[in-house]
NUFIRO-208683 format. One record per residue (C-alpha): residue in three letters; x, y, z. Coordinates in pm, 1 decimal. Example, Ala and Ser with C-alpha at 12.3 -4.5 7.8 and 13.67 -1.06 7.14 Angstrom:
  residuo        xx        yy        zz
      ALA    1230.0    -450.0     780.0
      SER    1367.0    -106.0     714.0
//
This chain:
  residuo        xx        yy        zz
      UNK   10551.9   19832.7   24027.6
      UNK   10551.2   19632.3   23690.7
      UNK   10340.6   19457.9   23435.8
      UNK   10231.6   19127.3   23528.9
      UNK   10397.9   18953.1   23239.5
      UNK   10325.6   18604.8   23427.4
      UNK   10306.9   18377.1   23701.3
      UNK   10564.2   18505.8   23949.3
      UNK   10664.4   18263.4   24296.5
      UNK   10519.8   18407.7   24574.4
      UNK   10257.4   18661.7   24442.5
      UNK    9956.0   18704.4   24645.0
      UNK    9627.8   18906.1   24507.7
      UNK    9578.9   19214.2   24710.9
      UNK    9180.2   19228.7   24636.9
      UNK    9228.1   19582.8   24459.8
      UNK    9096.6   19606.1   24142.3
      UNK    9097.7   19963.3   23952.5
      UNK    8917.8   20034.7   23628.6
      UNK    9086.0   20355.2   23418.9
      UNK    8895.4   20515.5   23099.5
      UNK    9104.6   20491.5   22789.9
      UNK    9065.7   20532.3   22421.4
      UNK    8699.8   20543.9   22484.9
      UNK    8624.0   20231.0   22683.0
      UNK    8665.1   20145.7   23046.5
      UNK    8979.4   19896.2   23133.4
      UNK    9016.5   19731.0   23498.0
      UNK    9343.4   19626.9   23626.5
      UNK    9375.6   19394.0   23952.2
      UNK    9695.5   19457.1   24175.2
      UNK    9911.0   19142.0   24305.1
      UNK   10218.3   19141.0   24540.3
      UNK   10507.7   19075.7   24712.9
      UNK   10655.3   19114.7   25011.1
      UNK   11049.8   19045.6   25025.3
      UNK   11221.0   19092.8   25376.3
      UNK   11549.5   19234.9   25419.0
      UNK   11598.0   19230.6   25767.0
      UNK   11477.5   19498.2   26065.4
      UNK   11577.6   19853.2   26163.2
      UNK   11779.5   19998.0   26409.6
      UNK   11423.8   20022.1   26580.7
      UNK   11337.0   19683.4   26516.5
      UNK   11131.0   19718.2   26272.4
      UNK   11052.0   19479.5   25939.2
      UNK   11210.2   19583.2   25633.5
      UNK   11167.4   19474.7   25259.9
      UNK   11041.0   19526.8   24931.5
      UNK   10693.5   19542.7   24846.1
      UNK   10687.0   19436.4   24478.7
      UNK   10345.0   19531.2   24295.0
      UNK   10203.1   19395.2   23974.8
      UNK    9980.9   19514.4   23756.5
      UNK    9727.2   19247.1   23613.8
      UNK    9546.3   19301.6   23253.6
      UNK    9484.0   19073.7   23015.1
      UNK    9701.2   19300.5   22785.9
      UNK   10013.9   19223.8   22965.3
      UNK    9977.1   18783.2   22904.9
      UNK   10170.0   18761.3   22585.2
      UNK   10470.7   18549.4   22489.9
      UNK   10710.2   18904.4   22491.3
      UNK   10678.9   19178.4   22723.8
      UNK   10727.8   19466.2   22378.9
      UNK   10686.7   19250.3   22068.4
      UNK   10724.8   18918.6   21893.0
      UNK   10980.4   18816.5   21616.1
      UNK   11128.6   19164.3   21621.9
      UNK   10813.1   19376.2   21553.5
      UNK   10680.5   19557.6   21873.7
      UNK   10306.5   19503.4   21957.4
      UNK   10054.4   19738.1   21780.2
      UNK    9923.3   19883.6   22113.9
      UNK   10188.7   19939.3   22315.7
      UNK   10086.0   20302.9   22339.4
      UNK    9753.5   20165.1   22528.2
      UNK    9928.6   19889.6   22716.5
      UNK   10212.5   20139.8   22898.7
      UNK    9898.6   20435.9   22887.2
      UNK    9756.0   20200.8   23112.7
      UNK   10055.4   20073.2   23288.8
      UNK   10128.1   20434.5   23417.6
      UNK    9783.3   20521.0   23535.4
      UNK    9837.2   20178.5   23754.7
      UNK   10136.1   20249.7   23885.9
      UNK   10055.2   20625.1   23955.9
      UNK    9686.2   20490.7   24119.3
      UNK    9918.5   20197.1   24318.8
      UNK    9985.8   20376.6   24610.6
      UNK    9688.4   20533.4   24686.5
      UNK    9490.3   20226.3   24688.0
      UNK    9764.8   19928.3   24767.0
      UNK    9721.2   19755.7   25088.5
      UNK   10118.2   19726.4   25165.0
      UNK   10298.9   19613.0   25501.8
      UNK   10526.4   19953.2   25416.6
      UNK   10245.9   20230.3   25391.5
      UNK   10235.2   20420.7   25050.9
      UNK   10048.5   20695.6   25054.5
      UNK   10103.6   21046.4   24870.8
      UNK   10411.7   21152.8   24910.8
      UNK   10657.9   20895.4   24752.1
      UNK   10925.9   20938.7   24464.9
      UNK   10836.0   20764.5   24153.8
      UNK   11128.0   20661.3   23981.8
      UNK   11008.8   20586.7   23610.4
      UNK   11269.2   20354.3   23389.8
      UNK   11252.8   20437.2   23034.4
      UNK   10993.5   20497.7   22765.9
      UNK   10782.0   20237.3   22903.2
      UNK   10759.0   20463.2   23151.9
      UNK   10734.4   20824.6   22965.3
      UNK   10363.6   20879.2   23035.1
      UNK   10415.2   20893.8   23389.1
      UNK   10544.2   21207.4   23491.6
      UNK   10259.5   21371.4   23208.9
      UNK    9966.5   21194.2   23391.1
      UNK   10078.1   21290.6   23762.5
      UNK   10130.7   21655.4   23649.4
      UNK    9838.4   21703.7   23466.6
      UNK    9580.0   21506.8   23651.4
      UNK    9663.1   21394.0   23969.9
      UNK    9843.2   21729.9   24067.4
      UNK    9548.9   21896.6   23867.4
      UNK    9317.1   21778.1   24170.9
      UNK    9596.7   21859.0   24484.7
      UNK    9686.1   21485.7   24492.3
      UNK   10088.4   21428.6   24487.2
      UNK   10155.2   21775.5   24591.6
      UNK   10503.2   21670.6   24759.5
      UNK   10576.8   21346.3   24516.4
      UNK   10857.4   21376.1   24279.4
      UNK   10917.5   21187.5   23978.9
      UNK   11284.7   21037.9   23892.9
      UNK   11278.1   20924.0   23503.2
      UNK   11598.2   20700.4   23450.0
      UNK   11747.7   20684.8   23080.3
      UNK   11908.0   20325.8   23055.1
      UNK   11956.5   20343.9   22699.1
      UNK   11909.6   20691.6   22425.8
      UNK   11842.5   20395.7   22159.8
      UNK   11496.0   20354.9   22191.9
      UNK   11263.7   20651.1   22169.0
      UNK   10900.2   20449.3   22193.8
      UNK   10815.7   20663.1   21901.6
      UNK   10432.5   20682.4   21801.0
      UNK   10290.2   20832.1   21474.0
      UNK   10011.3   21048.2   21496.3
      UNK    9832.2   20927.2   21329.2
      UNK    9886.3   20550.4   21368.5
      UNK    9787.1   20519.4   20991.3
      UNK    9656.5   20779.0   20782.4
      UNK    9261.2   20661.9   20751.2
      UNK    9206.9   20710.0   21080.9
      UNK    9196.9   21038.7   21298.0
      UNK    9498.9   21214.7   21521.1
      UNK    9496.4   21064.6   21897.3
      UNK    9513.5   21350.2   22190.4
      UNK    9593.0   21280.8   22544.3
      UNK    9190.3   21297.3   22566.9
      UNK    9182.6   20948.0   22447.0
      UNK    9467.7   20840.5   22713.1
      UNK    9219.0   20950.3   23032.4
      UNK    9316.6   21259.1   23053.9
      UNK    9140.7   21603.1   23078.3
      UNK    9311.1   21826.9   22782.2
      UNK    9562.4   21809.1   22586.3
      UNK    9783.6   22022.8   22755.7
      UNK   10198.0   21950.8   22776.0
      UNK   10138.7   21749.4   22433.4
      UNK   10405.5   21996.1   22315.2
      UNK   10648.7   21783.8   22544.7
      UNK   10625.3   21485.9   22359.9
      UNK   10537.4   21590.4   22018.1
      UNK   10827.9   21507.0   21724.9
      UNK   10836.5   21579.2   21364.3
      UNK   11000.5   21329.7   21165.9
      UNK   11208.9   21533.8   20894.9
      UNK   11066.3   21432.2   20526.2
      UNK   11378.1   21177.6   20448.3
      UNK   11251.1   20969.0   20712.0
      UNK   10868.4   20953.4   20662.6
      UNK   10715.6   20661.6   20492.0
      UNK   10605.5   20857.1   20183.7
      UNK   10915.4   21075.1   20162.0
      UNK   10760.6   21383.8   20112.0
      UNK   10542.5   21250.1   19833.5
      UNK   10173.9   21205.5   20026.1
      UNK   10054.6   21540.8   20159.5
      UNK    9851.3   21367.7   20472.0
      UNK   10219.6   21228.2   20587.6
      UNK   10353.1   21533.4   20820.5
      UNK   10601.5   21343.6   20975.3
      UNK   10401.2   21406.2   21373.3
      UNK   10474.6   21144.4   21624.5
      UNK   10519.2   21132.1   21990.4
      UNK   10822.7   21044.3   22183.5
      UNK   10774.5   20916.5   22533.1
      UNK   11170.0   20871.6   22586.7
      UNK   11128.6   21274.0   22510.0
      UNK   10857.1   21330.8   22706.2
      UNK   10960.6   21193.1   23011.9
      UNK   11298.5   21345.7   22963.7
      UNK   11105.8   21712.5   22970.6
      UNK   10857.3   21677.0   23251.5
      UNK   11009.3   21433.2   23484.5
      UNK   11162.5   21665.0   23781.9
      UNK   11481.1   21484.3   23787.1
      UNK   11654.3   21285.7   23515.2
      UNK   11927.4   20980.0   23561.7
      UNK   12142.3   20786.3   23349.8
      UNK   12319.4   20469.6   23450.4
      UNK   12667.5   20588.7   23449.6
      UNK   12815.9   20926.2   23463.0
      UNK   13017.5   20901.5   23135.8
      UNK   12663.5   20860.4   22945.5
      UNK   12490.0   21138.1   23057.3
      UNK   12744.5   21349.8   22902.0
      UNK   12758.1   21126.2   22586.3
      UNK   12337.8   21140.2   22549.0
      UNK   12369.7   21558.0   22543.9
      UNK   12617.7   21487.5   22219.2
      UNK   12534.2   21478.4   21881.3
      UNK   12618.0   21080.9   21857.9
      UNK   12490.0   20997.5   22188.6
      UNK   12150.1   21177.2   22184.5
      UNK   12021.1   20996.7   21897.5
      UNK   11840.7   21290.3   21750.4
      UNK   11763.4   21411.8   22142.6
      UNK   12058.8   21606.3   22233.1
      UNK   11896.5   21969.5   22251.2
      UNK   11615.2   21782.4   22482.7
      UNK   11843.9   21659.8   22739.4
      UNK   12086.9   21953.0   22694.1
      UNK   11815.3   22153.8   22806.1
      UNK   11776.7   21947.9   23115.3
      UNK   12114.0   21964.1   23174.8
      UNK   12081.9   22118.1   23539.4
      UNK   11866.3   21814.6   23640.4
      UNK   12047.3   21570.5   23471.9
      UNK   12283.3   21323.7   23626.9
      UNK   12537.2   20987.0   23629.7
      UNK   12511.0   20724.6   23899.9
      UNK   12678.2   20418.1   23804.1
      UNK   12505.1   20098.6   23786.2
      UNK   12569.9   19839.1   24087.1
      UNK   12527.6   19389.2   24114.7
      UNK   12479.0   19223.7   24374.8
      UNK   12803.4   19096.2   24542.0
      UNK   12613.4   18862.6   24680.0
      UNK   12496.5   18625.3   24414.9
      UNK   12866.1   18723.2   24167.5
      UNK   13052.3   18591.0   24451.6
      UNK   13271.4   18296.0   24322.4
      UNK   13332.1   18162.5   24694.8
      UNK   12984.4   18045.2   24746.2
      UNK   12856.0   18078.3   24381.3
      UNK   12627.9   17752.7   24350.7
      UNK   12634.3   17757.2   23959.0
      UNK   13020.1   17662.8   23934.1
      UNK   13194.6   17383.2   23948.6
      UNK   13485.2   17507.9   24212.9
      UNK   13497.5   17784.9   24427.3
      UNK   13758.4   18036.5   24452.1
      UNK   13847.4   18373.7   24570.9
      UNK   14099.3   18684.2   24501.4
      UNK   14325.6   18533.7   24763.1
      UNK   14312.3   18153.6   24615.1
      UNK   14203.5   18114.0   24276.1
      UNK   14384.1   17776.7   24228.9
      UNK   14043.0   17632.7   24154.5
      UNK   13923.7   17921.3   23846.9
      UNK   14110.0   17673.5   23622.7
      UNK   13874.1   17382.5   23735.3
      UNK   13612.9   17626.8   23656.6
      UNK   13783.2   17659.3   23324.1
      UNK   13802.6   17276.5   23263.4
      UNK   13459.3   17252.1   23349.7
      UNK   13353.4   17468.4   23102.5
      UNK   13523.2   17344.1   22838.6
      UNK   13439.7   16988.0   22903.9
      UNK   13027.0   17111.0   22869.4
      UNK   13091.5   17359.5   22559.2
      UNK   13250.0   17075.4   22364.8
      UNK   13582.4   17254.2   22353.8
      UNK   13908.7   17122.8   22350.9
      UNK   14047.3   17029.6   22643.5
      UNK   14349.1   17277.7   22661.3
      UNK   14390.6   17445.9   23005.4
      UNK   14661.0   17669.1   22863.6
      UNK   14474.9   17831.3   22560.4
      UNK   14297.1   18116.7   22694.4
      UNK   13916.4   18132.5   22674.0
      UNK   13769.0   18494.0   22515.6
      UNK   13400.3   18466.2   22607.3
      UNK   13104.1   18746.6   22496.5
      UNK   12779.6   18715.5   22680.5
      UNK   12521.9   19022.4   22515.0
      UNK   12200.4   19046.7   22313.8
      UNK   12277.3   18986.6   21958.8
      UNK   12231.2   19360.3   21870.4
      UNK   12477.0   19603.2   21640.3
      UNK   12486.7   19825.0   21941.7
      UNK   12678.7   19533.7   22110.5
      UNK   12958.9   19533.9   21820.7
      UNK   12879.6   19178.3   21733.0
      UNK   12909.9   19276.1   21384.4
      UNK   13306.2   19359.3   21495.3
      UNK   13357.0   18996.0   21656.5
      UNK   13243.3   18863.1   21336.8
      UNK   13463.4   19091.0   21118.7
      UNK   13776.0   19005.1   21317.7
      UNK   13683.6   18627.4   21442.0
      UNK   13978.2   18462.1   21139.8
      UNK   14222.9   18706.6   21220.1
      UNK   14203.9   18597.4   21607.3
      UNK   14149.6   18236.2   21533.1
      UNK   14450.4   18225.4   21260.5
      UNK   14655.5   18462.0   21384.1
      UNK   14933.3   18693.6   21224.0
      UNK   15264.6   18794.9   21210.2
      UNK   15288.2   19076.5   21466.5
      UNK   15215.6   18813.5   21750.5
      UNK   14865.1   18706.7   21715.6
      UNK   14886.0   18320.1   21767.0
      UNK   14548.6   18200.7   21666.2
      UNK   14538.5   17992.2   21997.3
      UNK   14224.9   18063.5   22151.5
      UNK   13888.8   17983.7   22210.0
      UNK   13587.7   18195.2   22134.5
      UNK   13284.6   18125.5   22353.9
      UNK   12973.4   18361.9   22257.9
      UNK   12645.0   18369.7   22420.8
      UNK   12373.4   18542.0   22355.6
      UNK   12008.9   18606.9   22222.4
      UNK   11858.3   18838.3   21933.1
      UNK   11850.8   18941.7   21577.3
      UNK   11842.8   18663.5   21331.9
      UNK   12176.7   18743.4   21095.6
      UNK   12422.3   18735.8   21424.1
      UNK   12218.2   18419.9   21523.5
      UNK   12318.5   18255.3   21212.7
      UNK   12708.8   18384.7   21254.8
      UNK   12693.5   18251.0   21603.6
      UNK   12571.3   17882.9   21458.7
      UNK   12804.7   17946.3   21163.4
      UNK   13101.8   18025.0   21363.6
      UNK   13057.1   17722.1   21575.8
      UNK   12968.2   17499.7   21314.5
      UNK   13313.1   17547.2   21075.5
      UNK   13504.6   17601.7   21390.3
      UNK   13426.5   17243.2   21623.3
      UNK   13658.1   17271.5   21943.8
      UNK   13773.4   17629.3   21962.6
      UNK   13430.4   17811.1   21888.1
      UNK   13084.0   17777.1   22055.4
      UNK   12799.4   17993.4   21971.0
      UNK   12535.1   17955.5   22238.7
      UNK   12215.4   18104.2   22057.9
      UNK   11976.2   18147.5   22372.5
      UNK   12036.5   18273.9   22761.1
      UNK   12058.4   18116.1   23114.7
      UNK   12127.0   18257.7   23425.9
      UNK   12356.4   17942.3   23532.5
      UNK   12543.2   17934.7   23193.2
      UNK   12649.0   18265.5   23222.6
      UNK   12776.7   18250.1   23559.7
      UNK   12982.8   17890.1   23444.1
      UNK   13089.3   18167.7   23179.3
      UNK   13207.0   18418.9   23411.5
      UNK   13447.2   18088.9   23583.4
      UNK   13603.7   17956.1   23314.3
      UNK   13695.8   18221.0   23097.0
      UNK   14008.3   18392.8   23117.4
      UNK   13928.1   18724.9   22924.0
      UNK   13557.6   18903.2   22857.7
      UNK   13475.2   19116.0   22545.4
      UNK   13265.0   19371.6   22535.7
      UNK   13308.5   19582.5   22178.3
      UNK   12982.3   19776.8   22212.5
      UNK   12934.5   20075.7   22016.8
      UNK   12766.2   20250.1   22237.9
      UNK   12691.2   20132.4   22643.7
      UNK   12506.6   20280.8   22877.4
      UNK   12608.3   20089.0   23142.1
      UNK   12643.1   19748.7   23096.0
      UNK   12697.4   19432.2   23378.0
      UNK   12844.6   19182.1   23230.1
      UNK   13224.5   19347.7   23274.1
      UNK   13146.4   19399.5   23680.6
      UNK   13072.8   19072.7   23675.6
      UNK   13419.6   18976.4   23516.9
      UNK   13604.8   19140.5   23751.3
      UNK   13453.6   18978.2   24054.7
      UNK   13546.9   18659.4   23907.8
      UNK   13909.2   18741.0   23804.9
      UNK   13814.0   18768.6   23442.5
      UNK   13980.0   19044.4   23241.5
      UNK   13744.5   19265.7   23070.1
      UNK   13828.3   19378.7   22745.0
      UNK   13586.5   19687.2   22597.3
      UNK   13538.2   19980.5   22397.2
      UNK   13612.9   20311.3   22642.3
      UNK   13234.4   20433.5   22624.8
      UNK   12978.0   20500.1   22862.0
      UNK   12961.9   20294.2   23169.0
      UNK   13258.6   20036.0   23047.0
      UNK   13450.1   20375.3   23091.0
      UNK   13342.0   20448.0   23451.3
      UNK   13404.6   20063.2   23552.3
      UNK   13655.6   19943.1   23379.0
      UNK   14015.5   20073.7   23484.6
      UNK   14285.6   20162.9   23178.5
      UNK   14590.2   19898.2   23258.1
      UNK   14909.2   20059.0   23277.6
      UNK   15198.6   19794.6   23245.8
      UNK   15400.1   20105.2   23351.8
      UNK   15215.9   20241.1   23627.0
      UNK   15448.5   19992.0   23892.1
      UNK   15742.5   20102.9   23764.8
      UNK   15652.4   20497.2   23772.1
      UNK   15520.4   20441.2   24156.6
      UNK   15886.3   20258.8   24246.0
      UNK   16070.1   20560.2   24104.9
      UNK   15868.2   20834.8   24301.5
      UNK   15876.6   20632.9   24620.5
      UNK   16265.8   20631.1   24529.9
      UNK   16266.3   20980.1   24469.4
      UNK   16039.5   21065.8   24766.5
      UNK   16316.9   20844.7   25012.5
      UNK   16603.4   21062.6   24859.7
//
C-alpha cells in the first residue's frame, strides 16, 4: 500500500472510497490497484502482488516529502492520513488475494510511524486486528520525521485527538524533548519547551517487531553514533529487534540478458565487459583508453554518502603521488541532491574534460551502462544501512570499494591477497 504520488501503468480504480476525520474536518481517500502475477501454486492457483494506492489530492505534488530541500508543512496530516488508509485497506479492498483481518503490516520508516499507534489504539480498541501484527522496518536512523508541538508557538499543542483518534493515550511513545542547545530560541523564550514528536521513535516502541536492513546496522543503531540520539529507544527493543540483509533482483542485474548494455557477458566470459567499458566511455565523453581503469560512484548527493571525501581526495587520485598512485584514472560520478556537491560534480567535470564526468541527475539505464563499464565502484558512506549499489557491482564483475559499515559490511567480502596462499599450505600440511 502507498501514496498515489501519480499516474502509475496499469492502475485500475477499485470503486472504494473511504472518508477519515482529521484535524477537525472530514478527508476521503479513493483506493486504486494492481494486480502483478507471479506465476501459480503447487495447487494451481494464481499468484501475485496486489499493489494498492492511496488517492488524495494531498499526495499530487512534484516530491513525494518536500521541494528544494524543505519538507512539506503537513506532512504530519498527509502520512496521519496515509496510515489510517493503509490500516482501513484491507478491510474494505476488493483484491483477487483476500485481505481480511489477520495480515502482518510491515510499516517502512517514519512515513510509516503512526501505524502501529492507530491499530493499537483504535482498531484493536474495538476487537478488530486481534491476530494482525505489525513489522516496522528502520532503513535509515537519519531521519526521525520530527514534529514540534507546537508547530509554531501562536497556535495551540496538537493531541492524537486531532489525528482521528479517541484519547491521547501512548502519546508518551512518541513524545521528544529537544535539549535547550537545540531549540530555536535557545533557552531564551519561555513558551519554547523543546516538545516534539518522533514517529521514527514511535514506531520503534509500539510496533511488535522491529527490522533493519542488514544485520551489522541493527547493532550500530543501539550505539551512541548509530542511534542518532535513539539508542536507549531501540536498546530497549533489543529482544525484538533484528538484521535481515537487503536483496536485488537477479533478474533485471543480470549482465547476460541486461537490455540497457551495450554487450553481454557473464562470470564465465566477460570478454565483452570491456565493450561495455568502451561504450561507456564513448557516451560520457571520456577518453578513449581501455586500459585506464574507470572508478564510478552512483548515490544521492548527501554527506552521509561521503561525497564530501571524493571531493577532498579527487587531485590526489587524479595526480597521483609518490607511493604508487598514478593519477591514471577516470572518475565517473552520478548522482542527485544537495546543491554544494551538485556544483563539485559540474566543477569536477568541467576543469577535468576526458577523465571526469559528473552526471547531476538519475536514470535507471545510465546506471546499469555504469555498472558495465566500470572497473571499480566507490562507496565511502559514513554511515549505510544497507545500500544496493555494491550488490549490484558484484553481479557485474565490478569491484566494490567501501567503508566497512552497516550493510557494505555484511555484503561486501574483506580481500585477502593471502588467503590462496594460507589455503595451499594447510592443504599441504593436511596431505603430510
Amino acid at each position: 500500500v502507498v501514496p498515489m504520488y501519480g499516474w502509475y501503468d496499469g492502475v485500475v480504480p477499485t470503486g472504494v472510497k473511504r472518508n477519515f476525520g482529521l484535524w477537525g474536518g472530514g478527508h476521503e481517500v479513493e483506493y486504486w490497484h494492481k494486480w502483478e502475477p507471479a506465476g501459480v501454486d503447487e495447487h494451481g492457483n494464481e499468484t501475485g502482488v496486489d499493489r494498492v494506492f492511496v488517492d488524495n489530492q494531498c499526495y499530487h505534488r512534484p516530491g513525494m516529502y518536500g521541494e528544494w530541500g524543505q519538507d512539506y508543512g503537513d506532512n504530519l496530516f498527509r502520512f496521519a492520513l496515509f496510515a489510517w488508509a493503509g490500516l482501513e485497506a484491507p478491510l474494505c479492498v476488493p483484491a483477487i488475494a483476500p485481505f481480511g483481518e489477520d495480515v502482518v503490516f510491515v510499516a517502512n520508516d517514519w512515513q510509516c510511524g503512526l501505524v502501529p499507534l492507530i491499530m493499537t489504539s483504535h482498531y484493536r480498541r474495538y476487537r478488530c486486528f486481534g491476530n494482525a501484527r505489525c513489522i516496522f522496518v528502520v532503513h535509515n536512523m537519519g531521519y526521525h520525521g520530527v514534529y514540534p508541538n507546537p508547530p509554531r508557538w501562536e497556535v495551540p499543542k496538537f493531541s492524537f485527538l486531532d489525528m482521528g483518534l479517541r484519547d491521547n493515550s501512548y502519546y508518551d511513545k512518541y513524545v521528544w524533548t529537544f535539549p535547550i542547545h537545540e531549540r530555536p530560541s535557545q533557552g531564551r523564550d519561555p513558551r519554547d519547551d523543546g516538545e516534539a514528536i518522533k514517529l521514527l521513535r514511535g514506531g520503534i516502541e509500539m510496533a511488535d517487531r522491529v527490522v533493519t536492513v542488514a544485520p551489522s546496522y541493527k547493532d550500530e543503531i543501539m550505539s551512541f553514533e548509530g542511534g542518532f540520539g535513539m539508542h536507549d529507544t531501540t536498546r530497549a527493543r533489543e529482544y525484538h529487534l533484528d538484521g535481515i540483509l537487503n536483496g536485488i533482483d537477479i533478474d533485471e542485474w543480470d549482465p547476460s540478458k541486461d537490455p540497457h548494455i551495450s554487450h553481454h557477458y557473464s562470470a564465465q566470459n566477460m570478454t565483452n565487459k570491456t565493450e561495455c567499458k568502451k561504450t561507456l566511455q564513448f557516451l560520457l565523453g571520456l577518453d578513449q583508453k581501455p586500459e585506464t581503469p574507470i572508478v564510478a560512484f552512483i548515490g544521492r548527493l548527501a554527506p552521509q554518502k561521503g561525497v564530501d571525501l571524493i571531493e577532498q581526495i579527487l587531485g590526489w587520485l587524479l595526480g597521483g603521488d609518490h607511493l604508487g598512485v598514478t593519477g591514471d584514472v577516470q572518475l565517473v560520478m552520478m548522482g542527485s541532491g544537495e546543491g554544494r556537491y551538485c556544483e563539485f560534480l559540474k566543477n569536477a567535470e568541467a576543469y577535468n574534460k576526458g577523465r571526469v564526468v559528473g552526471y547531476v541527475g538519475f536514470t535507471p539505464e545510465m546506471e546499469h551502462k555504469i555498472m558495465a563499464g566500470a572497473d571499480i565502484l566507490i562507496m565511502p558512506s559514513k554511515y549505510e544501512p544497507c545500500g544496493l549499489p555494491q550488490m549490484y557491482a558484484q553481479r557485474y564483475g565490478t569491484i566494490p570499494v567501501v567503508h566497512a559499515t552497516g550493510g557494505l559490511k555484511d555484503s561486501v567480502v574483506q580481500y585477502d591477497p593471502f588467503a590462496d596462499a594460507e589455503e595451499e599450505e594447510e592443504e599441504e600440511e593436511d596431505r603430510w
